[in-house]
N, C-alpha and C positions, 0 to 999 in steps of 0.2 A: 575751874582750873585752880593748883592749886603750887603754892611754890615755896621750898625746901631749902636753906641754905645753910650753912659751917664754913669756917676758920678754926686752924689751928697753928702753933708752931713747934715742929720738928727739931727737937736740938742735936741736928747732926748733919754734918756736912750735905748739900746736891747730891754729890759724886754718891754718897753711901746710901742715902732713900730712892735715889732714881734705881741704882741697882736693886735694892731688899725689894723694891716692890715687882718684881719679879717672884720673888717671895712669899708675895702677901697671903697667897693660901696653901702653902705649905705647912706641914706637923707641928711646926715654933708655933705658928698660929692655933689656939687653941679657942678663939672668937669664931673661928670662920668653919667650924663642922660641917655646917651648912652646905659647903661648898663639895658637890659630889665631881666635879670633875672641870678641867681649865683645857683647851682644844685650840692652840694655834692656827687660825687657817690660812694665814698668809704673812711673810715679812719681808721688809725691805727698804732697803737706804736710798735714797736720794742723791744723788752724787756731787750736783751744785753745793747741796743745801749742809747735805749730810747728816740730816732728820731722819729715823727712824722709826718705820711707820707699821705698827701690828696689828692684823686682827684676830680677834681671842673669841671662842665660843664659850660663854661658861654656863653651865648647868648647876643649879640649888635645888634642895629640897624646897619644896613651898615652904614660905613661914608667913601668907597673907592669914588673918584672921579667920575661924573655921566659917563664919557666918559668910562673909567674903568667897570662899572658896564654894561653899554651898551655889550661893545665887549666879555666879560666872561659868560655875563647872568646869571641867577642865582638870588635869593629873597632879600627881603628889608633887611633880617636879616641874621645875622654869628655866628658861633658857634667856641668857642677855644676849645683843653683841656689841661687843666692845671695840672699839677701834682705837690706837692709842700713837701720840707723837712723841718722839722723845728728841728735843734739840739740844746737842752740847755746846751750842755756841751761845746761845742765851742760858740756857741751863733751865729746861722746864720740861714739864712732862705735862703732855693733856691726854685727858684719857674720855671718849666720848660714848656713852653705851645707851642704848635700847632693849626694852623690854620685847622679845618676839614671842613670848605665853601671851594668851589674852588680849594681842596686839587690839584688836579688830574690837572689844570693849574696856580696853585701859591701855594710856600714851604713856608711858613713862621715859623720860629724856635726862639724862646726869651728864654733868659734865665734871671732872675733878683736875683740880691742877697743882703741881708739885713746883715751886717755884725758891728759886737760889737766894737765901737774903747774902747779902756784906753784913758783916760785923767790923768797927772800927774798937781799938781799944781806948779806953777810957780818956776826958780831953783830948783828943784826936779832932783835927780838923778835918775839912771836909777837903782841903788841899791835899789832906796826907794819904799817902797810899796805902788802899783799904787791906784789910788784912786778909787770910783766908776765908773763905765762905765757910760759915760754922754752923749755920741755920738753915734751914726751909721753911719755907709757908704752904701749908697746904689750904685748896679753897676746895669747895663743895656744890654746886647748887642742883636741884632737881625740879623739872616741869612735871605736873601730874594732871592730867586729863582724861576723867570718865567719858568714852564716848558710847558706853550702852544707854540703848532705848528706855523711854519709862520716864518715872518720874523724877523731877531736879533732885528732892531730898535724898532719895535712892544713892544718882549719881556724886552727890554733896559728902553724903557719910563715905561712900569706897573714897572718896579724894583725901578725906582727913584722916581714916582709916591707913591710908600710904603713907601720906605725911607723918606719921605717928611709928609707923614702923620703921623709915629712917631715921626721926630721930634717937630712936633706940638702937639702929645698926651704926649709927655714927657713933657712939659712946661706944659702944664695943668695938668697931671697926680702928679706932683709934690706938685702944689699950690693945687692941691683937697685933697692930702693928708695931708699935711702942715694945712692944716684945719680940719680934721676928728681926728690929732695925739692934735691937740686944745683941740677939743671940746673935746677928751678923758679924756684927763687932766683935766679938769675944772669940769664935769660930774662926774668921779668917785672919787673925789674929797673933792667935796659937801656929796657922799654920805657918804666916806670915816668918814668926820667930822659929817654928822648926825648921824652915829654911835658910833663913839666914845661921841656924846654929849647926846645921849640913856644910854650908860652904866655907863656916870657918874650922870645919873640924880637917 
C-alpha cells in the first residue's frame, strides 16, 4: 500500500472555488485534456442538512505508464466514480472517488477537500470579528493498493508507479485550476458589471 498526500492554499474566497470546481474540466482548463467526458448520475440536497450530494462518472484517457498498461491490459480509457458533498454551513466540499478500470487489480481511493479559511486583518484579535473568507485550503490524500497476483516487487513498482503519477497530476491539477478559478472571476465579472450598467441605463 501505498499513500499520496497535498496541501495547498487557494486565494479566493469558498463561495468562488466551491463553485469553479464545477468547472474543473472545462476549456479554461488546459491541464485536464485528459479528461474525455464528466457524466452526472445522480444529485441531491438534503433538506435537514442542506448538503449537497453528487455523483459524477468521469472518463480519461489512460495516462498509467505503457509498461503498466501492458502487464494489467485493459482499454485506452478509465473510468472513476466520484461522489462529492458540498456543505454551505461549514463551507467545505468533499469529493470522494474510486477507480472502477482495473478495480479487481488496483484499489485506488482519493479523497479531496475544499475547505473555507478566515482571514483576520492585520493585529486583529481573536475577539475581533473575522473578516470575510478570502482563502481556501485545499487537502488531497490517495490510498493505492496493488491487488494483482504474483510477485510483491511486481505489485511494489505499479503502487509507486501511481504514486508518481499523481504527483505530477497534482502539480498540473493545481495550475489548471488556478486558471479556470481566473477565468471565473474575470467572466462573471464582466457580466456582473454589464448588468448592473443595464439597470442603470
Amino acid at each position: 500500500m501505498r499513500v499520496f498526500s497535498s496541501q495547498c492554499t487557494f486565494n479566493y474566497p469558498w463561495e468562488e472555488v466551491s463553485t469553479a470546481n464545477w468547472r474543473k474540466y472545462c476549456p479554461w482548463n488546459d491541464k485536464s485534456t485528459h479528461v474525455i467526458a464528466v457524466d452526472t448520475i445522480s444529485r441531491s440536497v438534503d433538506q435537514a442538512s442542506g448538503i449537497l450530494r453528487t455523483e459524477r462518472l468521469i472518463t480519461c484517457h489512460q495516462t498509467a505508464p505503457a509498461w503498466v498498461t501492458a502487464l494489467l491490459g485493459g482499454s485506452n480509457t478509465s473510468q472513476v466514480l466520484e461522489t462529492s458533498y458540498v456543505d454551505p454551513i461549514r463551507k467545505t466540499v468533499t469529493m470522494s472517488s474510486t477507480n472502477l478500470s482495473w478495480s479487481n487489480l488496483l484499489s485506488v481511493r482519493e479523497t479531496v477537500t475544499y475547505q473555507a479559511l478566515a482571514s483576520r486583518p492585520s493585529g486583529a484579535s481573536s475577539s475581533s470579528k473575522p473578516e470575510t473568507t478570502e482563502k481556501t485550503q485545499f487537502s488531497q490524500e490517495a490510498t493505492i493498493v496493488a491487488l494483482a497476483g504474483g510477485w510483491q516487487k511486481i505489485k511494489t513498482k505499479i503502487e509507486e508507479a501511481s504514486v508518481e503519477r499523481f504527483q505530477q497530476n497534482a502539480v498540473r491539477g493545481r495550475e489548471g485550476f488556478e486558471h479556470v478559478l481566473e477565468m471565473s472571476r474575470r467572466v462573471f465579472g464582466e457580466e456582473r458589471n454589464q448588468e448592473r450598467d443595464l439597470q442603470r441605463a
